[in-house]
C-alpha positions, 0 to 999 in steps of 0.5 A, a space after each residue: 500500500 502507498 504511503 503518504 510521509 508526513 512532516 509535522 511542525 509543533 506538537 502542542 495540544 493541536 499537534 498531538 491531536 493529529 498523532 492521536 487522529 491518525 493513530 485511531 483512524 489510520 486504518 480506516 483511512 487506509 481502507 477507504 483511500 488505499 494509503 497510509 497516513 505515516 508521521 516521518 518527523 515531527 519538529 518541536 522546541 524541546 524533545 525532552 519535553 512530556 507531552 499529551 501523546 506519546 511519540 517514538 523519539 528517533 521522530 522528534 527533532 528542533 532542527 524544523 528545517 530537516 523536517 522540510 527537507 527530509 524526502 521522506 516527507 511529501 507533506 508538511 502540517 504546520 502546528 506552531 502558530 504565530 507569524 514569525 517561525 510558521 511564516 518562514 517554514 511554511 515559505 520553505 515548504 513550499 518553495 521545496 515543493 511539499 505541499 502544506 496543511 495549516 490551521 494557522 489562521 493568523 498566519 494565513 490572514 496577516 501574511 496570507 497574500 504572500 503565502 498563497 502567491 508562493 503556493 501559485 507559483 510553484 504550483 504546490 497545494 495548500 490547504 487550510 480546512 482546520 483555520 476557520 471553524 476547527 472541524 467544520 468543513 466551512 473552507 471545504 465548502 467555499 473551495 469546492 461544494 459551493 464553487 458554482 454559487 456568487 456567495 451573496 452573504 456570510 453570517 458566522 459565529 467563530 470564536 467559541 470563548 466569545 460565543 461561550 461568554 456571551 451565552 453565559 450572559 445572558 443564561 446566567 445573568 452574570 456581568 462579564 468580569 465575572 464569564 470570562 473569569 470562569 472560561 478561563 478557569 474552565 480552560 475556554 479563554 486564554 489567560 490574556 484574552 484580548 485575541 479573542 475577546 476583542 475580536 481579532 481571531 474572529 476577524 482572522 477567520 472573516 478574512 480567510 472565508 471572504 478571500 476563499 469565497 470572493 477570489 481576491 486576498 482581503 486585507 486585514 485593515 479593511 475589516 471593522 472589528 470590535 469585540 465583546 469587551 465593553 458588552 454590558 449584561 444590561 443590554 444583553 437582558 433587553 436584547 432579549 426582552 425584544 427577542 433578540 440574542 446577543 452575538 459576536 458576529 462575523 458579517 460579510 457581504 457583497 454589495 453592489 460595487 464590493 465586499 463588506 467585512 465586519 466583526 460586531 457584537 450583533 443582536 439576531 433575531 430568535 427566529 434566525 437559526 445562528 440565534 440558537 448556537 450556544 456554548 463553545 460552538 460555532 456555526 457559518 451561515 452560508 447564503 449563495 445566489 442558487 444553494 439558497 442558505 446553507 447552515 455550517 455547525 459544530 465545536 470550532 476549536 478543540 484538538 479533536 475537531 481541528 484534527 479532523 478538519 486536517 485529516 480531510 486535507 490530508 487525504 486530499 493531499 495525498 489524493 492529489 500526490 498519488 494521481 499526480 493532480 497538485 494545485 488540483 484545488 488552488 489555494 485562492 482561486 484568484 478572480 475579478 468577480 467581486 471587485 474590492 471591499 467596501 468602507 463600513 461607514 457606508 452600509 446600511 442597517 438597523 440599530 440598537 440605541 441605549 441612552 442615559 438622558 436626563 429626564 426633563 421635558 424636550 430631551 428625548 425631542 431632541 434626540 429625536 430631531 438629532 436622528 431625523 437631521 442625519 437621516 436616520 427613522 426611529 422605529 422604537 422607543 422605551 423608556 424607564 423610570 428615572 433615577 434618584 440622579 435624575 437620568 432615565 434609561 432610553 433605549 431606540 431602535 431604528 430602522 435602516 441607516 448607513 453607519 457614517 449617519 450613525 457615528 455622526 448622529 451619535 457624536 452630536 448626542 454624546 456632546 449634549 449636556 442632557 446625556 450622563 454616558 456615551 451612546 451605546 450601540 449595536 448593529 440589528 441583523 435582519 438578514 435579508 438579502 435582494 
């Protein structure tokens, strides 16, 4: 039976669980491709180092370098993270000709331009599954199931800390300070959590599925992010109230003259199915011009879910090696289709509205005047009773305005000596699609 060498570069949890994947279902692979999936070298910073798998030594090494250019290795799985040392070996890789899988979704999303015109050049595979959604084949999709569709929108959840916080939230009506402490201490968020809370690994992944469905590298500036951070339990309570859910919430869009990427705290409605996915879970709602909407779910990060997500590219891989087909499926099927992206400050949407007035006579009117002067209709108002400060709790809803009316809207009522606290906004996602 043929065998397909693999070199792997790091084995941290996400490493090891591809030695344990391919120890347990090695066989069964076998069976059903007619090769053997055989690990040749495996790079790591320590060797002495105890590990969550166990590995025959005479494999492990910290020269990465011979691990590339070891003949015995057709194929290199890049485990190391980061954009430094994955970024170089990953060049290498390829320019030797190994094809390469990753998970790297930073890698691929601040330096993929580079990486995906190396793989052009030589002509050489690289394949991402495990990037974006751990073991959900949301990349496998775009690449090759949905290849016939114009991706009209997608819709993702995509970071499972986030997504896990925000659920906790709203279940257990606990603030913030208090969901990120537990996910930390229950191992879901980092002990520095600003990638994730903030809302950058989920931008990451928005570049890598925008660039895979639109055909042209799009840059990480060119996406508006803001995380959970400043999320307050309050509005998360009152989003439900008004039958929404409170979601980080990857949106991409193409509109008339390009594509827009943008990373929010969202409320989604109760109807919609991406208001149910709760916990760690992650989920890519998908609308394409003939499929119609296509729904993406599972664990998105795990060393088992990625470890499947690579064991599909690595079949692949070896499908392409044997049959003598690389660059079977490019990396970034570069096209024209789509033009470029699109400024946030001119898409339009709906909004959520909380503010803090005092409750005198006129005020609310002239909030109300504000709004109508940048063009933007109110659709709702509820107000509460006012407080021993004085100040009342308004929250608006609106209906469809561009951004840039908001940001200017909102800077003129923050400079009202009649308002206690800033503006708090979100965006309302109604998902609607011409």
């Amino acid at each position: 039976m043929k065998e397909i060498g693999i070199g792997l570069l790091g084995l941290g949890h996400v490493g090891s669980g591809v030695v344990r994947a391919i120890e347990r279902n090695g066989a069964l692979i076998a069976d059903r491709t007619g090769f053997r999936l055989i690990i040749r070298r495996i790079a790591v910073r320590d060797v002495g180092k105890v590990r969550p798998v166990k590995v025959d030594s005479a494999l492990l090494t910290q020269d990465a370098a011979s691990v590339i250019e070891d003949p015995n290795v057709h194929v290199v799985v890049e485990m190391i993270g980061g954009t430094t040392d994955a970024h170089a070996l990953t060049l290498q890789a390829l320019q030797a000709g190994k094809p390469v899988v990753t998970a790297n979704k930073a890698l691929l999303a601040e330096r993929g331009d580079e990486i995906f015109a190396k793989a052009e050049r030589r002509h050489v595979d690289l394949y991402f599954g495990p990037s974006v959604g751990g073991g959900i084949p949301i990349i496998r999709g775009l690449r090759e199931d949905l290849i016939g569709n114009h991706i009209v929108a997608m819709y993702g959840i995509l970071n499972g800390t986030c997504n896990y916080i925000l659920t906790r939230m709203e279940q257990e009506h606990l603030p913030i300070e208090t969901v990120l402490a537990e996910a930390q201490a229950a191992g879901y968020a980092e002990a520095e959590p600003s990638l994730d809370i903030d809302g950058w690994d989920t931008a990451h992944k928005a570049v890598i599925l925008a660039s895979t469905a639109y055909g042209f590298f799009v840059p990480m500036e060119d996406v508006d992010v803001r995380g959970i951070r400043d999320v307050a339990l309050a509005d998360i309570k009152e989003a439900r109230a008004m039958g929404f859910a409170m979601k980080l919430l990857a949106v991409i869009q193409h509109l008339d003259d390009g594509i827009s990427i943008r990373v929010q705290p969202t409320l989604v409605p109760d109807d919609n199915l991406l208001a149910s996915v709760g916990g760690v879970f992650n989920a890519v709602l998908v609308v394409g011009d003939i499929v119609g909407e296509a729904l993406f779910y599972g664990r998105g990060a795990g060393p088992d879910p990625t470890a499947s997500a690579v064991l599909a590219d690595l079949v692949d891989v070896g499908r392409n090696l044997i049959a003598g087909s690389e660059n079977r499926v490019p990396a970034l099927a570069r096209h024209h289709q789509y033009g470029g992206t699109r400024c946030p400050d001119d898409i339009p949407g709906r909004c959520y509205l909380r503010l803090l007035l005092r409750d005198e006579p006129g005020v609310l009117a002239l909030v109300a005047e504000i709004c109508a002067a940048h063009k933007i209709s109110i659709a709702s108002v509820r107000q509460y009773e006012r407080g021993s400060d004085g100040h009342a709790t308004v929250i608006i809803v609106t209906h469809s305005a561009l951004e840039r009316q908001f940001n200017a809207a909102i800077a003129v009522i923050d400079g009202l000596d009649t308002i206690a606290a800033p503006v708090v906004q979100y965006r309302i996602e109604d998902f609607q699609h011409d």
